[in-house]
C-alpha positions as CSV (number, residue, x, y, z in Angstrom):
1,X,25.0,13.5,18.7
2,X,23.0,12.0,15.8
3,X,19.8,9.7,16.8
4,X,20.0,5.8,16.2
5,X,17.0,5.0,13.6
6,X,15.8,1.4,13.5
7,X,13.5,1.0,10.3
8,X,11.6,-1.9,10.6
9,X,9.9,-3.6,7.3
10,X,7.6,-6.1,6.0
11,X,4.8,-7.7,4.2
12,X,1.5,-6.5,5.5
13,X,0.5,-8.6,8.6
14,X,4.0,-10.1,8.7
15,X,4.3,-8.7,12.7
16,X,5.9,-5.3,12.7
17,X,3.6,-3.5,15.0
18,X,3.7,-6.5,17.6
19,X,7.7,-6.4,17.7
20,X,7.3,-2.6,17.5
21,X,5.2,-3.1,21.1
22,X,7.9,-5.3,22.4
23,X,10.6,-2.6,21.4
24,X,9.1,0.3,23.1
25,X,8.2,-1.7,26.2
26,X,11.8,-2.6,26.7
27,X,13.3,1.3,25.6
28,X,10.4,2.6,28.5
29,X,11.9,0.1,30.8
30,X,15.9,2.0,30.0
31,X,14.4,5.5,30.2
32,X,15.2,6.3,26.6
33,X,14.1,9.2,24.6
34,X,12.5,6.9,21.7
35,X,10.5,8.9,19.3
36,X,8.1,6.7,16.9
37,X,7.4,7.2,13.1
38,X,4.7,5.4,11.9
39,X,3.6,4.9,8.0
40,X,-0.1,4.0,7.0
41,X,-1.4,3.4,3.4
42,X,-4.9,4.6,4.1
43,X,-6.5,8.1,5.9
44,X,-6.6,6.1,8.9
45,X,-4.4,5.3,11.3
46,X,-4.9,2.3,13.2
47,X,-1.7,0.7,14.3
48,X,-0.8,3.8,15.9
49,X,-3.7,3.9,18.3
50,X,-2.3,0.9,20.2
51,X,1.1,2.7,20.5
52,X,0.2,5.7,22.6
53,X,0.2,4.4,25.9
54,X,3.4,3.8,25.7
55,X,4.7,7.3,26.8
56,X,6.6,7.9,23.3
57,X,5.8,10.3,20.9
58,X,4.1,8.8,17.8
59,X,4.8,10.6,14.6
60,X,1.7,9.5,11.8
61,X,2.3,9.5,8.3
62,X,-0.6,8.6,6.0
63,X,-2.3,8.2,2.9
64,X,0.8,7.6,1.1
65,X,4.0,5.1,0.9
66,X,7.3,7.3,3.1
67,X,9.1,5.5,0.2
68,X,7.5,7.2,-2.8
69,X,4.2,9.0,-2.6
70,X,5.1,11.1,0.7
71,X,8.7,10.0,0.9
72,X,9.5,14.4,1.3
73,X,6.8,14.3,4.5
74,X,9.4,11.6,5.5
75,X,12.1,13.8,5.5
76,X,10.5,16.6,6.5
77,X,9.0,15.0,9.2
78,X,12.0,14.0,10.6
79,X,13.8,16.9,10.6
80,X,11.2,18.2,12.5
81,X,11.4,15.4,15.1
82,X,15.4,15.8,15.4
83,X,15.4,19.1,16.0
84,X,12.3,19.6,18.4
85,X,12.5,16.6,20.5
86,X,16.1,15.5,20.2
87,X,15.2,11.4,20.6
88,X,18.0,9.2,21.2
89,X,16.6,7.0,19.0
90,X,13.8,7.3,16.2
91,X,11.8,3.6,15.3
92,X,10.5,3.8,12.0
93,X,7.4,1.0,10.6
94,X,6.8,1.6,7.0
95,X,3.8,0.1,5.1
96,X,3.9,-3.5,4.2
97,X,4.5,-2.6,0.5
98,X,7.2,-0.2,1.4
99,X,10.8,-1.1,-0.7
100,X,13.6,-0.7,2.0
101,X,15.9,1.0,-1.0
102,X,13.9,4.2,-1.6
103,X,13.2,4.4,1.9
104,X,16.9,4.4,2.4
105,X,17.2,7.1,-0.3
106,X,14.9,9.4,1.5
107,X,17.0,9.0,4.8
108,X,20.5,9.3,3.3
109,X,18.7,13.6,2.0
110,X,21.7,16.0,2.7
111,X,20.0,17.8,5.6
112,X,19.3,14.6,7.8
113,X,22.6,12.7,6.7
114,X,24.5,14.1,9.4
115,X,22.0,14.1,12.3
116,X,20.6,10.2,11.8
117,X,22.4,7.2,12.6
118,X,21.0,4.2,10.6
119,X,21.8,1.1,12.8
120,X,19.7,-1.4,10.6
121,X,17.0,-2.8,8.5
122,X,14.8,-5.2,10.3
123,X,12.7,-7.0,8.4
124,X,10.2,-9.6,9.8
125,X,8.9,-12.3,7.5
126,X,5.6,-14.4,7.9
127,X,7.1,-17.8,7.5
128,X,3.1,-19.1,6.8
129,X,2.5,-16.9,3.8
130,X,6.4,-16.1,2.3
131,X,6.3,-19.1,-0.4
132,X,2.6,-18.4,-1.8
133,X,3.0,-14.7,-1.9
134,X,5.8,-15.7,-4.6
135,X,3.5,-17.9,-6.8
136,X,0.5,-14.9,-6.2
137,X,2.2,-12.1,-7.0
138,X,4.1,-13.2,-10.0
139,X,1.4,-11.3,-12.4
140,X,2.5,-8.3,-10.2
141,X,6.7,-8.0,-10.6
142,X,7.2,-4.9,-8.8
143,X,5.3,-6.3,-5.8
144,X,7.5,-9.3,-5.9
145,X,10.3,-7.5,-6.4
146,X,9.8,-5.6,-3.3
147,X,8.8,-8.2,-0.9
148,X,12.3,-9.6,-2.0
149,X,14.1,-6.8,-1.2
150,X,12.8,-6.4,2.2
151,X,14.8,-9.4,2.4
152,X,17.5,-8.8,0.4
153,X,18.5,-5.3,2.1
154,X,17.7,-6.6,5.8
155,X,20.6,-6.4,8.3
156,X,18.5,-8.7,10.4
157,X,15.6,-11.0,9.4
158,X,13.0,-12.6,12.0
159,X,11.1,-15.4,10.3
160,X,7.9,-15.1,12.5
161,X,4.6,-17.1,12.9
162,X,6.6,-20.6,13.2
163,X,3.8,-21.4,15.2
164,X,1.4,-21.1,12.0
165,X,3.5,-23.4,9.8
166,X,4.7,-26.8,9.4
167,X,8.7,-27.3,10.0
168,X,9.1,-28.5,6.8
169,X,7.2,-25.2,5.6
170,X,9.5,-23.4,7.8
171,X,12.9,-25.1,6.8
172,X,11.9,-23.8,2.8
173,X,11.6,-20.6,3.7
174,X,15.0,-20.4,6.1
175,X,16.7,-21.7,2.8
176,X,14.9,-19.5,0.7
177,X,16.1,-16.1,2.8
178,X,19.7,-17.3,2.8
179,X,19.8,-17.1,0.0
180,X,18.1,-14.5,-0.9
181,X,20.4,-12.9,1.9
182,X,23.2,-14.8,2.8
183,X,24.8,-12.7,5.2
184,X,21.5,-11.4,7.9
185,X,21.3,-13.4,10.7
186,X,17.6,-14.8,10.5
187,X,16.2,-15.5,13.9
188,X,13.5,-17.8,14.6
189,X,10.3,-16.3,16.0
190,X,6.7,-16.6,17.0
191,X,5.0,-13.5,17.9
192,X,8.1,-11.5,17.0
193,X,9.5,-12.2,20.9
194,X,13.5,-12.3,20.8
195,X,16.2,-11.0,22.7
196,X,16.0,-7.2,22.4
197,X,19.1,-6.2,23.3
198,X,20.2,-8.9,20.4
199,X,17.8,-6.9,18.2
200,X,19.0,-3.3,19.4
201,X,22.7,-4.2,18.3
202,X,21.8,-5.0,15.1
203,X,24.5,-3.1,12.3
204,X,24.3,-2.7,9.1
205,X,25.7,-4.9,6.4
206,X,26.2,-2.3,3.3
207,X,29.3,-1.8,3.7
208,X,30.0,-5.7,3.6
209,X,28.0,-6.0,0.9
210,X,29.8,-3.2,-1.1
211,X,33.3,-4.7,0.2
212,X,32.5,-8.2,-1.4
213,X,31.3,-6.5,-5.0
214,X,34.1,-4.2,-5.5
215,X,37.4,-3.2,-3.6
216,X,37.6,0.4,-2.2
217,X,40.7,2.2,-3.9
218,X,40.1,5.9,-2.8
219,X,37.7,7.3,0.2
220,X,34.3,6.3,-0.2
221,X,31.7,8.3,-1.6
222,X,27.6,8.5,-0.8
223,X,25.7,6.8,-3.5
224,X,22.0,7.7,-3.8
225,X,20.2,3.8,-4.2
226,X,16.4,3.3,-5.5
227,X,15.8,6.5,-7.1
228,X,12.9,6.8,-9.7
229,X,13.8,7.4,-13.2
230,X,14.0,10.7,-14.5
231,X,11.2,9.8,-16.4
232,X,8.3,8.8,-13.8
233,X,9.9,11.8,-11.9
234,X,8.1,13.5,-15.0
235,X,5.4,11.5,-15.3
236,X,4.5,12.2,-11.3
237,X,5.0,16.1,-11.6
238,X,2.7,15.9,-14.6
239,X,0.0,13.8,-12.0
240,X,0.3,10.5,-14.7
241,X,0.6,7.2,-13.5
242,X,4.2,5.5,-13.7
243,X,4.8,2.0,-13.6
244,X,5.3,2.1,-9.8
245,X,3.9,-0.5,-7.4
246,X,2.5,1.8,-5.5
247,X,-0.4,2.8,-7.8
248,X,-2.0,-0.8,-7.8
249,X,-1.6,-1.3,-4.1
250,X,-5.1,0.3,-3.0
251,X,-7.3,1.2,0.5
252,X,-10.1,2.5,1.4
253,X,-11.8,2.8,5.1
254,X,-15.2,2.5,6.3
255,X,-16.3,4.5,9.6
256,X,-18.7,2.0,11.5
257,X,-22.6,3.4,12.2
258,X,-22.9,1.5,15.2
259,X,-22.3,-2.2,17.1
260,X,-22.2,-5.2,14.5
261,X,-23.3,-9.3,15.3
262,X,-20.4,-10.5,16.2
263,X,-20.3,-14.1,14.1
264,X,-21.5,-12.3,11.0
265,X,-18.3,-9.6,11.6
266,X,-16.1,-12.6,12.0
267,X,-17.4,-14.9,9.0
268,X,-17.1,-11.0,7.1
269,X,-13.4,-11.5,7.6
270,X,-13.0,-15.0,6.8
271,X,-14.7,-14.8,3.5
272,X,-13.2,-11.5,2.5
273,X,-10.9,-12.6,-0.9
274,X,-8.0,-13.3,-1.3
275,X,-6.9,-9.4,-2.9
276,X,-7.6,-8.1,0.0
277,X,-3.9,-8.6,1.7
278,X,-5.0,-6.5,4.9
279,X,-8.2,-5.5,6.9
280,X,-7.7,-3.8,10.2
281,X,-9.2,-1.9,12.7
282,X,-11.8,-1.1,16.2
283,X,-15.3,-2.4,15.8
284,X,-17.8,-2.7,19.0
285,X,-20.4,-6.0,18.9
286,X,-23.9,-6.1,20.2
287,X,-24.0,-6.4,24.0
288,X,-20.3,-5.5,24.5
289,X,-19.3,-2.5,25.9
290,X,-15.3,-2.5,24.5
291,X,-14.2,-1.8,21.3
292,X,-12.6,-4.8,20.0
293,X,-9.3,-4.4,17.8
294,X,-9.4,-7.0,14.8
295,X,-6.6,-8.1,12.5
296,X,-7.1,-9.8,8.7
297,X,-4.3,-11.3,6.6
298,X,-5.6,-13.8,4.3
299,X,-7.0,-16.7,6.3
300,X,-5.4,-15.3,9.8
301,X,-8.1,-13.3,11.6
302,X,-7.5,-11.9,15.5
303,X,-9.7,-10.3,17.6
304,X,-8.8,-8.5,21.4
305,X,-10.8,-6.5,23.3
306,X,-9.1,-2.8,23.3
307,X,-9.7,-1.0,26.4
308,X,-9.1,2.7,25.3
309,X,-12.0,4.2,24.0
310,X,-9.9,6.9,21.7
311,X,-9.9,5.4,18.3
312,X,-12.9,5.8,16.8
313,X,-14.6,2.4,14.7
314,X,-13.3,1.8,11.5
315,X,-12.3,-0.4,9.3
316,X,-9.2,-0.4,7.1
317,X,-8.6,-2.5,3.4
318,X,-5.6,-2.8,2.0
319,X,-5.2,-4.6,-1.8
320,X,-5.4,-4.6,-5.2
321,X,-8.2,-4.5,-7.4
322,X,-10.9,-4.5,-4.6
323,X,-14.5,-4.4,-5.4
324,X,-15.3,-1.5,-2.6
325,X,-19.1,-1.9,-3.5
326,X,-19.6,-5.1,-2.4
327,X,-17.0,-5.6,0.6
328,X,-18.9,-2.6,2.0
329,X,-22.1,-4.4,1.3
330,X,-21.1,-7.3,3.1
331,X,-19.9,-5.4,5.8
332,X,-23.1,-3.6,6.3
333,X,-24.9,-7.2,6.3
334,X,-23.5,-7.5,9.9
335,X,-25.4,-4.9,11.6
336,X,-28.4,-6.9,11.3
């Protein structure tokens, strides 16, 4: 029997760890065997620290994009799960800058085909930022090319963070998804709380897609989608730089040396610029004995107290063109 995989996509910060929460809470509640593949730009991992009491096994793949740079430790990975934990189902959350196509490629390899069961593409859109990350990106065409396709692919969209946008904001970016994709249902969120059993019977619209383009005449055959071109496959064997996305999407970690103020931390976040998409991580503050978890995507900052001592402090970025040298200054301002 081949394992259901839900792949779940994104722009960084859009909600897919919070709706991944929400999904494992209500597969522990049916007593499934859920095994959980998590993607991470950086070294660190810091989404899948908040995972692990959860009773699932959390497979961690970093430093890299599953749907280019490591997109073999995918597969590999995979296999390995399938074979030595037999899940009923396998939850996969790729990086915010992750294209949906080539992450499809790399499950569709010949020696998982057979032993995965793709049920959909769940992507979950921040309906605050969708329209200005259109206008920002637009020097960038490969990163707006992807955020569109996380849409366009989708078998089911959640437009989330209503409660961070106006109506009329909200209304422009429902029209916007339909027609970027006008056959995924899009449903309405804050927080990424729906109906998970709605959610669980997601199935995929390919083969609709494929019927409405051109009529099948003789038995269908696999088509490999997203591939790179024979010539950046070069390119990457030879260790040069391609035209990919993936090269000018950049992160970097810094490992804390101790408890920071905690209003200097939190004006840190507020003023960090605006290409840095993504800060993340555990910090501790003077006179507090938790770790606190904290969340940055542009002007959106969260802080929660995190009761597990495990992950160590650190701090993730996530951008493009980031001036390391003087974020980290900045940072280190807060210890005083």
């Amino acid at each position: 029997m081949s394992a259901q995989v839900y792949l779940l996509t994104g722009y960084l910060g859009s909600g897919k760890t919070t709706l991944l929460t929400k999904m494992l809470t209500h597969l522990r509640a049916q007593e499934e065997n859920v095994v959980v593949v998590m993607n991470e730009m950086g070294e660190e991992d810091i989404d899948g620290e908040q995972l692990q009491g959860f009773g699932f096994p959390v497979k961690k793949l970093l430093d890299g994009c599953i749907c280019c740079s490591i997109q073999g430790e995918m597969t590999e990975s995979l296999k390995e799960v399938i074979t030595s934990l037999r899940p009923d189902k396998i939850l996969i959350e790729t990086t915010g800058v992750a294209d949906p196509i080539d992450v499809v490629d790399g499950l569709t390899h010949p020696e998982l085909y057979e032993k995965i069961d793709l049920r959909g593409i769940i992507t979950v859109v921040d309906a605050s930022r969708f329209l200005e990350l259109g206008s920002r990106f637009q020097s960038t065409g490969a990163l707006v090319k992807t955020v569109r396709n996380q849409v366009k692919y989708a078998d089911l969209l959640l437009l989330n963070k209503l409660d961070l946008t106006s109506a009329d904001i909200a209304d422009k970016v429902k029209g916007k998804l339909a027609e970027l994709n006008p056959i995924a249902p899009i449903h309405l969120t804050v927080q990424s709380e729906m109906d998970l059993h709605t959610l669980l019977s997601v199935t995929r619209l390919a083969e609709q897609r494929t019927a409405e383009r051109e009529p099948v005449h003789s038995a269908p055959v696999q088509k490999t989608i997203g591939r790179m071109s024979a010539v950046d496959r070069l390119k990457q064997s030879l260790g040069l730089k391609t035209k990919s996305l993936y090269n000018s999407i950049e992160t970097f970690s810094y490992p804390f040396a101790g408890p920071v103020d905690a209003d200097k931390f939190e004006d840190f976040l507020y003023s960090l610029p605006k290409n840095v998409y993504r800060a993340k991580g555990y910090v501790q503050f003077h006179g507090r004995d938790e770790l606190i978890s904290f969340q940055h995507t542009d002007n959106q900052v969260h802080l929660f107290p995190f009761e597990n001592f495990g992950p160590k402090m650190v701090a993730v970025f996530i951008g493009e063109g980031m001036d390391q040298g003087k974020i980290i200054a900045d940072l280190e301002a807060c210890y005083r």
